[in-house]
N, C-alpha and C positions, 0 to 999 in steps of 0.2 A: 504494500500500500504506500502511495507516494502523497505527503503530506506540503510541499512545495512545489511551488510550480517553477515549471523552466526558465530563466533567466537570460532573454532572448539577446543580452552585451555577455554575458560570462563567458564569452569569445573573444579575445584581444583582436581577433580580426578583423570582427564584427562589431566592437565597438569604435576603433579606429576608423574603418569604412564610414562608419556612422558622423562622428566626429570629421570627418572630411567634408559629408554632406551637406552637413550644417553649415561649416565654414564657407564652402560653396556659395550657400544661399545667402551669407551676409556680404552687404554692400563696405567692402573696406574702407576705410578713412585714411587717408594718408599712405595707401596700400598696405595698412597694417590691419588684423582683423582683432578686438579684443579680443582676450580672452573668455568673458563673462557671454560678450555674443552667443561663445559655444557650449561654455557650462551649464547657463540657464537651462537651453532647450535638450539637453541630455539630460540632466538630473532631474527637469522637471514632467516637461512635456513627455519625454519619454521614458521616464520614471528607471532612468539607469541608475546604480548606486555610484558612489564618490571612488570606489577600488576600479569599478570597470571602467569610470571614466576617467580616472587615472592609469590603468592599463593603454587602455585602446589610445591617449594622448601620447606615454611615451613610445607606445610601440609607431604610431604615426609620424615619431620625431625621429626613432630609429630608422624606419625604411629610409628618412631622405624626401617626405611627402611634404611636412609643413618644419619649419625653424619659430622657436620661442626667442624671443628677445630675453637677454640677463635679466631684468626685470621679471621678465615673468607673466606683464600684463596684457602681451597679446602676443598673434603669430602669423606669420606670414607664411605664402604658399611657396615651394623650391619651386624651380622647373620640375622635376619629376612629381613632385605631388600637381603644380597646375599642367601637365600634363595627362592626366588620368581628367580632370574636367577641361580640359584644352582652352585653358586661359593663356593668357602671355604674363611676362615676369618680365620687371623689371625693360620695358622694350623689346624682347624677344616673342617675336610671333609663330603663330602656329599657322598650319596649312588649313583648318577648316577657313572658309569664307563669315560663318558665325562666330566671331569673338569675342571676349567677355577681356577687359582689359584690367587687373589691378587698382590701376590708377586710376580710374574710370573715364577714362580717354583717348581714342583711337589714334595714335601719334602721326598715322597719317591723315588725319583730318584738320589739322593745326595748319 
């Protein structure tokens, strides 16, 4: 008899993924994403605990997908993590025709 139910981040891979989504969907400021942007909506919304969503961040930090500032208080996307949502980093564009820019602005439109 199983008295718990499944824990659908107790997967560092799956919370990491998760944790990327999110950050995905926030509009960055200064091409930085805060941090709280992506805590809220994981610890709350998606009612993951503080271990998974500490897993799934640093294993997100380990692949090489997102970098944290020494501070702490946010994190920007590498090229290999905004490659998995084919944004551009830092001026480096990607081959889709759909872009999504960091910086929130198409540097060839200037």
């Amino acid at each position: 008899m199983k008295y718990a139910t499944a824990r659908p981040y107790a997967d560092p891979e799956k919370a990491a993924r998760r944790i990327l989504e999110i950050a995905n969907a926030v509009e960055p400021i200064q091409g930085r994403i805060h941090i709280e942007k992506i805590n809220e909506p994981f610890l709350f919304r998606d009612r993951g605990s503080p271990a998974e969503y500490g897993a799934g961040l640093k294993l997100a930090i380990e692949r090489g997908w997102l970098k944290m500032h020494e501070s702490g208080t946010f994190v920007t996307f590498t090229p290999a993590g905004a490659e998995l949502y084919d944004k551009a980093v830092d001026g480096l564009k990607t081959d889709s025709p759909e872009k999504v820019f960091l910086h929130g602005q198409d540097p060839e439109r200037t």
